[in-house]
ROVEX-894031 format. One record per residue (C-alpha): residue in three letters; x, y, z. Coordinates in nm, 3 decimals, decimal comma, always signed. Layout:
BEGIN
<rogu "ALA" <X Y Z>> ...
This chain:
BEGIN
<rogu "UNK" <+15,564 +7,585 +10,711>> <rogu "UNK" <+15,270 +7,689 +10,935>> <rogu "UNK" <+15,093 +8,006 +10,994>> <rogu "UNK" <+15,173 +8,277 +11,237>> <rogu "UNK" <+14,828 +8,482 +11,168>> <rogu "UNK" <+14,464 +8,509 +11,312>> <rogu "UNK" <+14,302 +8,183 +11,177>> <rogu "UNK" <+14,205 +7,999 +11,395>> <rogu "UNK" <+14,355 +7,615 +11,279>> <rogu "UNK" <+14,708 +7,513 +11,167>> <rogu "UNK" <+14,803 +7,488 +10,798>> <rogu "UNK" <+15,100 +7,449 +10,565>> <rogu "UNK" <+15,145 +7,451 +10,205>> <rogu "UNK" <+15,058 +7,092 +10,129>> <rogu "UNK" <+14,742 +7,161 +10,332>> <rogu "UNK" <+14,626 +7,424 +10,070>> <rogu "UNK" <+14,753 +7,198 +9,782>> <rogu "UNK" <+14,580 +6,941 +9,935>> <rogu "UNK" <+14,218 +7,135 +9,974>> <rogu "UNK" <+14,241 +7,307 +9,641>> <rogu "UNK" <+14,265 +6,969 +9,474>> <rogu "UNK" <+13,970 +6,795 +9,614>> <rogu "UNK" <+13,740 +7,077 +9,553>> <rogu "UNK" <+13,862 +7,024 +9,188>> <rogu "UNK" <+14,138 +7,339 +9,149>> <rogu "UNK" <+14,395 +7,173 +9,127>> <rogu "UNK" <+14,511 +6,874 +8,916>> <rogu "UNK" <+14,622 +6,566 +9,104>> <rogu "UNK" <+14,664 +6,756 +9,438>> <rogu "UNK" <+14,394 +6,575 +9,590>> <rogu "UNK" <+14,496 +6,394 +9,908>> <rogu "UNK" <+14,314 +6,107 +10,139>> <rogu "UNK" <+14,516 +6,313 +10,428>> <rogu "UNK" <+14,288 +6,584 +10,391>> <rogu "UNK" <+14,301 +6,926 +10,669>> <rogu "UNK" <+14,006 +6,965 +10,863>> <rogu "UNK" <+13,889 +7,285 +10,751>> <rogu "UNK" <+13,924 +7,141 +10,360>> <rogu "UNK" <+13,499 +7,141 +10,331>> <rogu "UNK" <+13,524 +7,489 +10,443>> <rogu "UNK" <+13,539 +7,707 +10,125>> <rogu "UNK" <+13,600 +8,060 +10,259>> <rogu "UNK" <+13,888 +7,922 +10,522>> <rogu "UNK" <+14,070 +7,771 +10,215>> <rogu "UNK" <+14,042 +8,125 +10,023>> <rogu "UNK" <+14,179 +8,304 +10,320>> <rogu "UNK" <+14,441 +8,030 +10,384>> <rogu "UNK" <+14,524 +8,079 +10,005>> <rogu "UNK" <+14,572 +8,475 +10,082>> <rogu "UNK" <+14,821 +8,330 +10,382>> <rogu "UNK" <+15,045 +8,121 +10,174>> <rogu "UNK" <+14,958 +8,190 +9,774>> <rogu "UNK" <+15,265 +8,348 +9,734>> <rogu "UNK" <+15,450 +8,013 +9,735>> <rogu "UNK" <+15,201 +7,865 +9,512>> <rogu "UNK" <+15,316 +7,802 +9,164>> <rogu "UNK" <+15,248 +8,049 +8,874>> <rogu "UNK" <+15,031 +7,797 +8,678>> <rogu "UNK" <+14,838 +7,672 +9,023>> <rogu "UNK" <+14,777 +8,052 +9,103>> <rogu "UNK" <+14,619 +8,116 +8,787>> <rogu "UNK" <+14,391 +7,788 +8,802>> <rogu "UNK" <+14,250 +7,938 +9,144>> <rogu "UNK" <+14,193 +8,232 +9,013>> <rogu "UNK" <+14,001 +8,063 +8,656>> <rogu "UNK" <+13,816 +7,869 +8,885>> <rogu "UNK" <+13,685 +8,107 +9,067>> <rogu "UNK" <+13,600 +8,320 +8,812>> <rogu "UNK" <+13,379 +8,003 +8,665>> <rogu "UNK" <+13,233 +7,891 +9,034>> <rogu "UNK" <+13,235 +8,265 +9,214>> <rogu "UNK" <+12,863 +8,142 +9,290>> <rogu "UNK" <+12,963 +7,886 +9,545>> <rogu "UNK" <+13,164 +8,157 +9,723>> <rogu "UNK" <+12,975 +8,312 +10,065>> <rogu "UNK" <+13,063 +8,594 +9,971>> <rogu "UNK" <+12,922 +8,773 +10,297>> <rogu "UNK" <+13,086 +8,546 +10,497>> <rogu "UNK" <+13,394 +8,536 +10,336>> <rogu "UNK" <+13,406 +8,925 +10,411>> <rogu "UNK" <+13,326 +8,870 +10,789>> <rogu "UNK" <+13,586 +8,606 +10,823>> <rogu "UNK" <+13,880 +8,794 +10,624>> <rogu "UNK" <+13,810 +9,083 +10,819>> <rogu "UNK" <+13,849 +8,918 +11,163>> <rogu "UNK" <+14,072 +8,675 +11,089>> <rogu "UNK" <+14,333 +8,711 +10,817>> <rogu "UNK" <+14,663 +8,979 +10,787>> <rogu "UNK" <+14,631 +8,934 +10,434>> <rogu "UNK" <+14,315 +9,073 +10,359>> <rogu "UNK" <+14,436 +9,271 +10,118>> <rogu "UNK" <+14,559 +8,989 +9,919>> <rogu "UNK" <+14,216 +8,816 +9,909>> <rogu "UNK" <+14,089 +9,140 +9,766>> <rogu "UNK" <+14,313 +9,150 +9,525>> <rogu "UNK" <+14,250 +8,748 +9,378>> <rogu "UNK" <+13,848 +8,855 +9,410>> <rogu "UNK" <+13,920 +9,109 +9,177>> <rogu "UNK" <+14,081 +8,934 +8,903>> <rogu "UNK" <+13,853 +8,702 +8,949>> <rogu "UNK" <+13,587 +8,930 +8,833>> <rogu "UNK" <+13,772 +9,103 +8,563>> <rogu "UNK" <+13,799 +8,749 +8,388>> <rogu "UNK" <+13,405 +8,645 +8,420>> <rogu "UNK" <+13,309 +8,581 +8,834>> <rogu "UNK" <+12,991 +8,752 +8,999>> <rogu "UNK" <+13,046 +9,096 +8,987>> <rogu "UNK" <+12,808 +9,076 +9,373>> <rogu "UNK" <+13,134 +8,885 +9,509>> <rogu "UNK" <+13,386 +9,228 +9,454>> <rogu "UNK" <+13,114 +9,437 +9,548>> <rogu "UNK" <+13,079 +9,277 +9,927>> <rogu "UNK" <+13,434 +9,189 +9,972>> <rogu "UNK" <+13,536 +9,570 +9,850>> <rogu "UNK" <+13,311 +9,679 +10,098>> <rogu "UNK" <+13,491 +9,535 +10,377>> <rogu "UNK" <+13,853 +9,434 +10,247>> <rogu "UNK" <+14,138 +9,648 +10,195>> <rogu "UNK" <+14,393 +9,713 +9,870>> <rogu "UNK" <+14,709 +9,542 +9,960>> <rogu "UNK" <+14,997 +9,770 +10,027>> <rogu "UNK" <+15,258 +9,803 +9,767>> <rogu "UNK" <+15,504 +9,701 +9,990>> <rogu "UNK" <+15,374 +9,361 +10,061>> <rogu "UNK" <+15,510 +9,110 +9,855>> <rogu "UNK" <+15,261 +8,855 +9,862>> <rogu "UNK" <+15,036 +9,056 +9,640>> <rogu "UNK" <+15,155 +8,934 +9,306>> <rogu "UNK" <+14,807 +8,739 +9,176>> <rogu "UNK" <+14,852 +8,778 +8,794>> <rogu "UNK" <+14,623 +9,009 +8,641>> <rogu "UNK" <+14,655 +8,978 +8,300>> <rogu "UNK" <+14,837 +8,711 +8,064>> <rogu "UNK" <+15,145 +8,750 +7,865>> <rogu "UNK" <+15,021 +8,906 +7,591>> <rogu "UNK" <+14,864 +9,177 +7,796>> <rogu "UNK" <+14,514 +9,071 +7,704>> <rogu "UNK" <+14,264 +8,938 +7,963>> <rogu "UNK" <+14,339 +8,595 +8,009>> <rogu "UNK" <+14,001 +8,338 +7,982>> <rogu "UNK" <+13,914 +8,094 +8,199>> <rogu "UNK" <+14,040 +7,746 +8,130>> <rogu "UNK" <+13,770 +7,619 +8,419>> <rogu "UNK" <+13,425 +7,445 +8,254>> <rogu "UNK" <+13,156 +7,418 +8,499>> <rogu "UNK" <+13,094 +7,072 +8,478>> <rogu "UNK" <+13,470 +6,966 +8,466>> <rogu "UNK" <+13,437 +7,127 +8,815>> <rogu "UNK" <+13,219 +6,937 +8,960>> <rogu "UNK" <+13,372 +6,625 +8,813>> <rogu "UNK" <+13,675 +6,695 +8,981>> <rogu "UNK" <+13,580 +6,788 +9,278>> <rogu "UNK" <+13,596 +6,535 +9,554>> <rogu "UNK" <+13,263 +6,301 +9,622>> <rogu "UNK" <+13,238 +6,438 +10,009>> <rogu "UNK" <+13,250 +6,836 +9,853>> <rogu "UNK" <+13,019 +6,801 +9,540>> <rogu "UNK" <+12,670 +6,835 +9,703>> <rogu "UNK" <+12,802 +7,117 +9,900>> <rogu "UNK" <+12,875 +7,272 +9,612>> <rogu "UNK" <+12,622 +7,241 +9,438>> <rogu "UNK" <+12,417 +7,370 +9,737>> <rogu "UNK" <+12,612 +7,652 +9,755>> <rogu "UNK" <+12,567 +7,738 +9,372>> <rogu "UNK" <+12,191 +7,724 +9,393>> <rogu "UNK" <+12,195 +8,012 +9,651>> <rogu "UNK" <+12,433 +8,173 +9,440>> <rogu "UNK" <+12,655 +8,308 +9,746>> <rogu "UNK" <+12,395 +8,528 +9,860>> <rogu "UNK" <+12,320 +8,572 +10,240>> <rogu "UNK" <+12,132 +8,258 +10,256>> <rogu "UNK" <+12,446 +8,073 +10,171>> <rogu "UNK" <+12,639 +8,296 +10,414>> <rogu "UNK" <+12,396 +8,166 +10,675>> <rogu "UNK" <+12,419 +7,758 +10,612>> <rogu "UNK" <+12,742 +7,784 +10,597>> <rogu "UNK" <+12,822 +7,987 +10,923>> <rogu "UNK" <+12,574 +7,753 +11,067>> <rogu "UNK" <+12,741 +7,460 +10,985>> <rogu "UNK" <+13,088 +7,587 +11,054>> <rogu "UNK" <+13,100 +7,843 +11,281>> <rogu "UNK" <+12,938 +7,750 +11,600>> <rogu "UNK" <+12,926 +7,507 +11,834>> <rogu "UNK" <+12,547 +7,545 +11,918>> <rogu "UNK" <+12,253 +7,712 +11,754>> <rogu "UNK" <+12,288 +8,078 +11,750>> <rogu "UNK" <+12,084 +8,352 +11,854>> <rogu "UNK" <+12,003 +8,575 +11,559>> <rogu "UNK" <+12,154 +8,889 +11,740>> <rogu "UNK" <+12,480 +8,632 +11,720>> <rogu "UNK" <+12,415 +8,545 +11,359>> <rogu "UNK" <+12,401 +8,947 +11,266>> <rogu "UNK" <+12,735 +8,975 +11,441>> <rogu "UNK" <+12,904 +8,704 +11,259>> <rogu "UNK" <+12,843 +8,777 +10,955>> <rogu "UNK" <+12,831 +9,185 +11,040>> <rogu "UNK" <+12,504 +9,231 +10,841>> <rogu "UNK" <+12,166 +9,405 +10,919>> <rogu "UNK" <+11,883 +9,247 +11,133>> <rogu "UNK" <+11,638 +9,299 +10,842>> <rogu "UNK" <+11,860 +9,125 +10,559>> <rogu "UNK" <+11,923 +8,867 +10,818>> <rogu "UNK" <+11,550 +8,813 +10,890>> <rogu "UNK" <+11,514 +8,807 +10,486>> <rogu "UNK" <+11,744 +8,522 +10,453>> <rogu "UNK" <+11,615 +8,317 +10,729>> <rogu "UNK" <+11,257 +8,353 +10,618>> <rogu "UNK" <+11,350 +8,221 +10,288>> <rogu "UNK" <+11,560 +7,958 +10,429>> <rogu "UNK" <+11,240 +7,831 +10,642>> <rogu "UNK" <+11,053 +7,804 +10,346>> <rogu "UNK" <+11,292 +7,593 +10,173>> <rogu "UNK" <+11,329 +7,377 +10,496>> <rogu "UNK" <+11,687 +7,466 +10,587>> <rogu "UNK" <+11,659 +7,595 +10,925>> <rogu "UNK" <+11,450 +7,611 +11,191>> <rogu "UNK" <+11,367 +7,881 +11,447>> <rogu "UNK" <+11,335 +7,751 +11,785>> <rogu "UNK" <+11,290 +7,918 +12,134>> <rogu "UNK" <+11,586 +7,921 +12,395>> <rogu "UNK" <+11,520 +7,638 +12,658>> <rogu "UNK" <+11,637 +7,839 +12,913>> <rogu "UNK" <+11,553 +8,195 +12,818>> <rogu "UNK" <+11,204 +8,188 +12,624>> <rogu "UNK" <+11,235 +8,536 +12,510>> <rogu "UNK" <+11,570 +8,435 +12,284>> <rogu "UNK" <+11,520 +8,193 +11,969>> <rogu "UNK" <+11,759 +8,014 +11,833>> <rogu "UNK" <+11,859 +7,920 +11,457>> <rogu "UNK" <+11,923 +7,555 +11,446>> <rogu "UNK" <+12,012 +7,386 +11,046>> <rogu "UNK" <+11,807 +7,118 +10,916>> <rogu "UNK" <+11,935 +6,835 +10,654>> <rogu "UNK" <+12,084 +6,979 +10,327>> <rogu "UNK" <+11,863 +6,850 +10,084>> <rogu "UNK" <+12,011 +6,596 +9,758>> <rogu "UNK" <+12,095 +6,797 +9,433>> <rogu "UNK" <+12,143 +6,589 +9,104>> <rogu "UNK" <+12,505 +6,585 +8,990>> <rogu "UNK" <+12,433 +6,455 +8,640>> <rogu "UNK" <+12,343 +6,621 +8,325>> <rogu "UNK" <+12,506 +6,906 +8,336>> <rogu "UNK" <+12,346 +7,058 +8,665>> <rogu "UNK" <+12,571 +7,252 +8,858>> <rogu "UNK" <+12,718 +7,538 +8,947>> <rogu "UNK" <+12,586 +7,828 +8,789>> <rogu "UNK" <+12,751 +8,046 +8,513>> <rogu "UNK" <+12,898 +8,355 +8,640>> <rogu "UNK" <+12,717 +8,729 +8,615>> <rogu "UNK" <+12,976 +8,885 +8,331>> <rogu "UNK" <+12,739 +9,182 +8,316>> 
């Protein structure tokens, strides 16, 4: 089965099955036939609100334990700009965010996505993410941090573990659109757009990213009053010992 919404790629089921097990949701769904948009963590959460429904009962709730253990690896800004431009089941991401957070993830990652996403409709089907467990009580994650990592494929893991470090904040957003979303080096007026935030928090981020020698800020060859944001290396983060993603905010 393939899609018939906004995204902007192909997918079918075995597609999700096949991203969710190499970034270590699920078990033994791992593929070497991998989808091109696999890497790409916030396309595989809105493909998920696309075909979850036909998901298993048991794989649904590992997604949503996982991401209530690794909600920090989540853009969460960008995940919000791209659901809202791209995906007819918006609703339905909103909806796995927030049981997400009710069992443990970063409170920060409802509060963006409510901002922007809307409550499913009760007439739409798809919108059946379990809440709670059989017994009514909420139900824990079964996700470890490290088991994670360890399960997550080889080509995904320093990504990852990027990502966690940021702690989806707008610096994440910003790698990740960089390395995803365009073609060429953006214009910051272009990076405010895509990710539909301010100028200031945008200038925020990109100062902070300069300082940890992610990006670059270069002027336009052609126009020298335009600069564009190009992305440097990713630098190496230790996979050993524990060091990983970070624990989610249960406050």
């Amino acid at each position: 089965m393939t899609n018939e919404a906004r995204l902007p790629f192909s997918f079918s089921l075995d597609d999700l099955r096949a991203a969710l097990g190499a970034l270590g949701v699920l078990e033994g769904a791992a593929s070497s036939h991998l989808p091109k948009w696999w890497r790409d963590l916030e396309r595989v959460l809105l493909v998920e609100a696309e075909l979850g429904y036909m998901l298993k009962y048991n794989e649904r709730e590992r997604l949503v334990d996982w991401l209530a253990v690794c909600s920090p690896v989540v853009a969460r800004h960008r995940l919000a700009a791209l659901a809202s431009r791209e995906s007819r089941h918006d609703g339905v991401l909103r909806l796995l965010v927030s049981t997400a957070e009710s069992r443990g993830a970063m409170r920060d990652i409802y509060t963006v996505a409510s901002a922007v996403l809307p409550w499913p409709r009760h007439s739409r089907p798809r919108a059946t993410v379990p809440l709670f467990d059989s017994r009514g009580r909420s139900a824990p994650p079964r996700f470890e941090v490290g088991v994670v990592l360890a399960a997550a494929d080889s080509r995904v893991r320093q990504q990852l573990l990027e990502r966690a470090v940021r702690r989806g904040d707008l610096r994440a957003s910003v790698v990740v659109a960089l390395e995803f979303d365009f073609g060429a080096p953006p214009t910051q007026v272009e990076l405010v757009e895509h990710l539909r935030v301010t100028k200031g928090s945008l200038r925020h981020a990109l100062a902070a990213l300069m300082l940890e020698r992610r990006v670059t800020i270069d002027p336009d060859p052609v126009n020298k009053r335009k600069v564009r944001v190009r992305l440097l290396p990713a630098p190496s983060y230790a996979t050993d010992g524990g060091e990983s993603c970070p624990e989610g905010d249960t406050r």
